[in-house]
N, C-alpha and C positions, 0 to 999 in steps of 0.2 A: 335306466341307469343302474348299474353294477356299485351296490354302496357296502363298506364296512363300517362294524362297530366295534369300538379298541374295549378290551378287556376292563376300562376303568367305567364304561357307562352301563346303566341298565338294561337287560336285552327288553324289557318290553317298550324301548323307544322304537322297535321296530315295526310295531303295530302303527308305529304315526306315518309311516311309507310305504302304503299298500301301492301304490302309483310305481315301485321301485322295486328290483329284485333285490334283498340285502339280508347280509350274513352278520352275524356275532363274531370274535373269533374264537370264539367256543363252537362255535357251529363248523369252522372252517379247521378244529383240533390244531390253530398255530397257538395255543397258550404258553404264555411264558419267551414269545420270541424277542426278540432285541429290534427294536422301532428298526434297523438298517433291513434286517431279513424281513421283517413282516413289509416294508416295502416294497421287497423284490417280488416276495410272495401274490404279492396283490398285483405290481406290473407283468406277473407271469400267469394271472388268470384275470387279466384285463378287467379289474377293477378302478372306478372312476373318482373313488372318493374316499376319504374314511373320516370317520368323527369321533375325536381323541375328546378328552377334559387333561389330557396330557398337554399342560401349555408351555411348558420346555421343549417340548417334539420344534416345534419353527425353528427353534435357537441350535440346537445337534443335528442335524439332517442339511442334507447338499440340495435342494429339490429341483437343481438342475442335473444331479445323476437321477433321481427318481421325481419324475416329472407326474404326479398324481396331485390331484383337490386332497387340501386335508382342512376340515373344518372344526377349530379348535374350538369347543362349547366354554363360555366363559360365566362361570355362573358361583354363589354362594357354597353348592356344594354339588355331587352329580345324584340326587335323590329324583326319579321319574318324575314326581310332581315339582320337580324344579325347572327341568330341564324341557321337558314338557312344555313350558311357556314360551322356550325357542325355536318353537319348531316353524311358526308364519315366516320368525326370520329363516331359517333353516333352508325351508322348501322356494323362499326367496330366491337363493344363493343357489342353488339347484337349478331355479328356471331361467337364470341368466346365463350367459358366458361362463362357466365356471373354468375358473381360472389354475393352473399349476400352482403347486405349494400352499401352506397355511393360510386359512381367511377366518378370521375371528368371529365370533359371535357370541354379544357380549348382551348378559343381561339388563332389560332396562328397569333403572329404577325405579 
């Protein structure tokens, strides 16, 4: 699976999905794009996912013109050792149906 990771999370969440090919967008030089182009971006090099901590992204976006998984990490703050504790749910959500548009994951108490 083809995954991104939005400019607001840590890149070394990327070491937790060796199983995955996936990029930064630092890796992919889209820094600074506006969430409608980085979507295009990602539908135009058949990317299957991205994981924002942007949880405004669900609420401004059509995700029936950009039909991409976006999984919005919902956590205290986006520090690796926080986020980190999402990743069973993460790779959860990864091994099922993944579904078109925002799916939450949400820290548990």
């Amino acid at each position: 699976m083809k995954l991104l990771l939005d400019e607001n999370l840590p890149k070394k969440l990327k070491l937790d999905f060796p199983e995955h090919e996936i990029y930064t967008v630092s890796d992919k030089k889209w820094n600074s794009k506006k969430n409608g182009e980085l979507l295009k971006l990602m539908l135009a090099e058949d990317f299957d996912a991205l994981f924002t901590f942007d949880r405004n992204l669900q609420f401004q976006q059509n995700f029936k013109k950009y039909p991409i998984a976006v999984i919005v990490l919902n956590a205290m703050d986006n520090a690796y050792v926080t986020l980190n504790k999402l990743v069973p749910q993460i790779k959860e959500i990864l091994n099922s149906n993944l579904p078109s548009g925002p799916t939450e994951v949400k820290a548990r108490a």
